[in-house]
C-alpha positions in Angstrom: -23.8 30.9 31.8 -20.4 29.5 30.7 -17.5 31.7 29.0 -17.2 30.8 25.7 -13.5 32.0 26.1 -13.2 30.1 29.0 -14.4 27.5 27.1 -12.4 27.1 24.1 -9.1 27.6 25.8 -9.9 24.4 28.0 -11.3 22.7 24.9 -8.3 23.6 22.3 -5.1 21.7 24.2 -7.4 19.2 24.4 -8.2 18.7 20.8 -4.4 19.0 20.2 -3.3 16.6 22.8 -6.0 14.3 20.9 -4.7 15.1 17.5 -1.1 14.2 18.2 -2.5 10.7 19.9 -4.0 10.4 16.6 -1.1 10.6 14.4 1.2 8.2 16.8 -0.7 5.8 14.8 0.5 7.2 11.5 3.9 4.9 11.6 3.6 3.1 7.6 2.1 6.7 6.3 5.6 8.5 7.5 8.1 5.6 5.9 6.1 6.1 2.5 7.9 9.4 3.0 11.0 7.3 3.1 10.8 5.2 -0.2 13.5 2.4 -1.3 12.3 1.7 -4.6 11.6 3.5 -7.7 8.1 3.3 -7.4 7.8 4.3 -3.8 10.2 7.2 -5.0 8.0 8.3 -8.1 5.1 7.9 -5.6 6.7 10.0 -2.9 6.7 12.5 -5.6 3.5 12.8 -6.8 2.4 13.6 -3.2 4.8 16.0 -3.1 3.4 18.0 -6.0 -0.1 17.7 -4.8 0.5 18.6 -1.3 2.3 21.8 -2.7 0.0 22.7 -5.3 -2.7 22.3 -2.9 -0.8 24.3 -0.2 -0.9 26.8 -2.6 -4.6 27.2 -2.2 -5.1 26.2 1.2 -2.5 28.4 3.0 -3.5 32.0 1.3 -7.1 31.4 2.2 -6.5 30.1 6.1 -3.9 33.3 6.0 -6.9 35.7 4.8 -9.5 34.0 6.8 -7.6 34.5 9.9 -6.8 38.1 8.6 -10.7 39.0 7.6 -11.8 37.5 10.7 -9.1 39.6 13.1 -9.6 43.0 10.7 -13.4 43.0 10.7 -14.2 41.7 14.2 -16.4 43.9 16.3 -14.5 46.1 18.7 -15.1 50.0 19.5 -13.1 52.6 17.3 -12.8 50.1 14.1 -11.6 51.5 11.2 -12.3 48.8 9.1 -14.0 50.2 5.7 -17.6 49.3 5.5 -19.5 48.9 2.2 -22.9 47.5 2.6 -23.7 48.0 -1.0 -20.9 46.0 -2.4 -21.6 43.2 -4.9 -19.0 42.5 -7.7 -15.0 42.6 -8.4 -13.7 41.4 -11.9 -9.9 41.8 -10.1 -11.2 39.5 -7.0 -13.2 37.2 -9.3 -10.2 36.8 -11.5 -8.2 35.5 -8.3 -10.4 33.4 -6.9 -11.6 31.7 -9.8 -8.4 31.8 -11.9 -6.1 30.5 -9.5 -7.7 27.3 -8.4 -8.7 26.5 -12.4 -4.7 27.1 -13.0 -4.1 24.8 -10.0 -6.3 22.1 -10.8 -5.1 22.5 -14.7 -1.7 21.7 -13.4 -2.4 18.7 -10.4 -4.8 17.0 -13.2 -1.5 16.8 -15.9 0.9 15.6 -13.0 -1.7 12.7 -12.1 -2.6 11.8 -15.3 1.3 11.6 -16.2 2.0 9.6 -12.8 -0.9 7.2 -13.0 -0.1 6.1 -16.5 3.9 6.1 -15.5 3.2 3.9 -12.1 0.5 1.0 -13.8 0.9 -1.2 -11.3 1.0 -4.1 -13.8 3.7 -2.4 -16.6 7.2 -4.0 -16.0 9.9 -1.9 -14.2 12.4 -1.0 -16.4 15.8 -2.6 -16.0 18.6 -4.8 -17.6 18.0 -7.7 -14.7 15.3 -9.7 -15.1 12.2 -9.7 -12.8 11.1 -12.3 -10.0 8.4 -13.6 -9.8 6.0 -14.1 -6.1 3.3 -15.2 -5.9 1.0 -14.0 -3.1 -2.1 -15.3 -1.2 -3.9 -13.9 1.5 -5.3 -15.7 3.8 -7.4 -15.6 7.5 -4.7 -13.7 9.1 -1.3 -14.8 7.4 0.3 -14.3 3.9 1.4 -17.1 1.9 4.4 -16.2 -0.9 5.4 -18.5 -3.1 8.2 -18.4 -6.0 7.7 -20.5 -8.7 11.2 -20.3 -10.1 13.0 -21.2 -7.3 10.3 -23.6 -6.2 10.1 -22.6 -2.7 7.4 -20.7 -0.3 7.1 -19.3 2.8 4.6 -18.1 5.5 5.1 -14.0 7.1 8.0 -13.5 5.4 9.3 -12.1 1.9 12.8 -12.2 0.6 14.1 -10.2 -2.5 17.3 -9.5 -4.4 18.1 -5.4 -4.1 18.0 -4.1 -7.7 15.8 -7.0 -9.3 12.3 -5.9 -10.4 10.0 -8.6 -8.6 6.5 -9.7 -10.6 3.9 -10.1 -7.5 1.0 -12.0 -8.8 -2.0 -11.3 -6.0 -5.3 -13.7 -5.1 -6.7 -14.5 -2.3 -8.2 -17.3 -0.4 -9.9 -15.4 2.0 -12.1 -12.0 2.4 -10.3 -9.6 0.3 -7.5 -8.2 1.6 -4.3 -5.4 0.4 -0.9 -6.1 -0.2 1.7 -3.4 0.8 5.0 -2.5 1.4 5.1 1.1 2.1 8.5 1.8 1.6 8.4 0.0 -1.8 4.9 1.5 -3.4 1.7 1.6 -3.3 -0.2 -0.8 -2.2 -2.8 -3.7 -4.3 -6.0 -5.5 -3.3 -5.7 -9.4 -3.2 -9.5 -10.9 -4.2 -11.1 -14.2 -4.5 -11.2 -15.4 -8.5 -8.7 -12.3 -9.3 -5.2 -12.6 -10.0 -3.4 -8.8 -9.8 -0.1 -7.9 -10.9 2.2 -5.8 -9.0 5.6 -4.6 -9.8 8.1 -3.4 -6.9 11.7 -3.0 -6.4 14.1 -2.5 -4.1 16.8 -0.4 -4.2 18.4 -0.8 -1.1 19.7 -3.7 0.6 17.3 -3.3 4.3 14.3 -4.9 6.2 11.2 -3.5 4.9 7.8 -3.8 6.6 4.6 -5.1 4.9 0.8 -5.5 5.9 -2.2 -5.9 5.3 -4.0 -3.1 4.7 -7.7 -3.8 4.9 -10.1 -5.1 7.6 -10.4 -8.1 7.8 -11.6 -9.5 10.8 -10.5 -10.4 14.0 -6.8 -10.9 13.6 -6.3 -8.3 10.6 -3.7 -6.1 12.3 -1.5 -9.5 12.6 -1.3 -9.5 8.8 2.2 -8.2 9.2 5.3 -9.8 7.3 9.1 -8.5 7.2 10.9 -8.0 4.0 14.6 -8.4 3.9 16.3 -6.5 0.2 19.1 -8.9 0.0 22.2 -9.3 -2.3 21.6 -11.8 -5.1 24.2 -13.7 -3.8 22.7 -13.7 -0.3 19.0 -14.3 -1.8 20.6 -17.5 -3.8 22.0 -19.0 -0.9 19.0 -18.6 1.1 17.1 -20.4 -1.7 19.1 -23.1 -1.1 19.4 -23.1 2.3 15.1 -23.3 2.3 15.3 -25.8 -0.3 17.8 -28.5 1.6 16.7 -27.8 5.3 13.2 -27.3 5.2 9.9 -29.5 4.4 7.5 -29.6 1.3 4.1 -27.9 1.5 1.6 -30.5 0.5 -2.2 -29.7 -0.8 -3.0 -31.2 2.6 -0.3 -28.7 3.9 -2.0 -25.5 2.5 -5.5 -26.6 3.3 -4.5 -26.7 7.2 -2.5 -23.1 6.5 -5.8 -22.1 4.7 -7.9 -22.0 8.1 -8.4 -19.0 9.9 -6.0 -18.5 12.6 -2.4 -16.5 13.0 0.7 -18.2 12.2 4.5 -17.3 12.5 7.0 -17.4 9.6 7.2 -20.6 7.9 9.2 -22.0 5.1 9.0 -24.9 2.6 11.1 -26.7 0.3 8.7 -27.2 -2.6 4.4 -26.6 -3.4 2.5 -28.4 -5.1 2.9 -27.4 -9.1 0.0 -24.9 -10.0 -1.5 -24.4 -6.2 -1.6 -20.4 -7.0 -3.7 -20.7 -10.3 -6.1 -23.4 -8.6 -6.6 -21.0 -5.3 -7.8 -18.7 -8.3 -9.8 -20.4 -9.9 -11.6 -22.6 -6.9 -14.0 -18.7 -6.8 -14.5 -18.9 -10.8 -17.1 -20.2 -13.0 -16.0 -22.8 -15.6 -12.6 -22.8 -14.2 -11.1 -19.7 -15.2 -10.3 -16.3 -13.8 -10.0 -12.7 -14.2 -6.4 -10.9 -13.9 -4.8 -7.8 -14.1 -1.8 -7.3 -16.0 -2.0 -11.3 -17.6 -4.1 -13.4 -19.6 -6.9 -15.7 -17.7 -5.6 -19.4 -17.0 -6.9 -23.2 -16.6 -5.5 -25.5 -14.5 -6.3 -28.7 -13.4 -6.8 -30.2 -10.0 -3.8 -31.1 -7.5 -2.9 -33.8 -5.6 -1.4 -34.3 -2.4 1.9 -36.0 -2.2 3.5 -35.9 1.2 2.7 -34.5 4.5 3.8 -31.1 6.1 5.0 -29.4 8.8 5.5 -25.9 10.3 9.2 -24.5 10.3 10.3 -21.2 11.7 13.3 -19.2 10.1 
């Protein structure tokens, strides 16, 4: 018959060994602990506060556990005290129900305050004005496009530090979820939906972003770099996209649009209204649901020119 003790201490560096493989995965859940943006930071401290206030729980009962176990296990000579008619203690009862209800009293304030606080869709405060990006997912690429500088680009996102950016979400594809860990939370993209997501940077840095939902074979290719720039660097890469590089045409995005990987791209110019008619090509009668804005019409567009792929 095998020895149980013999047993577990084969078993337990094993599970350990296994548990640290595990978490060598864990790369975007340790640079949330790292945010560059107001959100990220107000996000960073929420979990924080929960992780304490739950520690506060957790680690008295593993401590007593592991006491009770050790104090009353069976060995000769114990001295534990042994009450076999014991049923009831208002002082024990008081702890173990009062403590948790003043716990969970406490978490449930600090969420509620936080998740009205960090609306995905309520405007950051600030004295600059916002950006705005528009994002699509798509089968396995992201496609950002800025309608006030009239320029898009393919795997690749480029900000002004300090300037509250306006993402408006869809997608062309399955449904997908935009993120930038170091920046907050992340935000599903879906068919017929357009979501609103505001982010800033604080920091001038390269930032990483993802997708962060299956979806299918190519998902964990859904990558794209984010460089925080200076406004004065961010300008003169508007213009540098705008003079060097080609126009994406409606013919453009419907090649872009099939499923396969792709590498950053950039284009001068997009077809006027492409974002609001991805939208709506999934909704009945034209128009579409949103979060954070009112629902919108478009009408058809035209292709103008042919395109072609450019890498930065």
């Amino acid at each position: 018959m095998p020895n149980p003790k013999k047993a577990i201490r084969t078993v337990f560096p094993l599970l350990i060994v296994a548990m640290l493989m595990l978490l060598a995965g864990c790369g975007e859940q340790v640079i949330v602990m790292d945010p560059k943006g107001p959100i990220g930071q107000s996000q960073k401290d929420l979990i924080i506060i929960a992780s304490v206030l739950c520690a506060a729980i957790l680690v008295p009962v593993l401590l007593l556990t592991a006491y009770i176990v050790w104090k009353y296990r069976d060995k000769p000579g114990s001295k534990a005290v042994y009450k076999p008619n014991w049923s009831h203690s208002t002082a024990m009862e008081t702890v173990w129900w009062g403590i948790p209800i003043v716990v969970i009293i406490i978490l449930g304030t600090f969420t509620v305050k936080y998740t009205y606080a960090l609306e995905p869709s309520k405007p950051i405060e600030s004295d600059v004005k916002p950006i705005t990006v528009q994002v699509t997912s798509l089968d396995w690429k992201w496609l950002f496009m800025y309608p006030e500088q009239g320029i898009a680009t393919v795997n690749y996102l480029q900000i002004p530090e300090r300037v509250p950016v306006k993402f408006e979400l869809t997608s062309d594809a399955p449904m997908n979820s935009f993120w930038i860990p170091q920046l907050g939370g992340q935000m599903y993209t879906m068919s017929g939906m357009a979501m609103t997501l505001f982010l800033q940077a604080d920091h001038v840095g390269k930032y990483y972003g993802s997708g962060a939902n299956f979806s299918g074979e190519h998902f964990a290719d859904m990558t794209f770099d984010v460089d925080a720039v200076t406004d004065e660097q961010f300008q003169k890469w508007v213009n540098e996209v705008k003079r060097s590089t080609p126009a994406l045409t409606k013919a453009g995005y419907e090649h872009l649009a099939t499923p396969g990987k792709a590498n950053p791209q950039f284009f001068s110019a997009f077809p006027e209204g492409l974002f609001d008619q991805i939208v709506n090509k999934y909704a009945v009668g034209g128009g579409h649901a949103g979060h954070g804005g009112a629902a919108k019409k478009t009408e058809p567009i035209e292709a103008t020119t042919n395109t072609s792929d450019t890498k930065r």
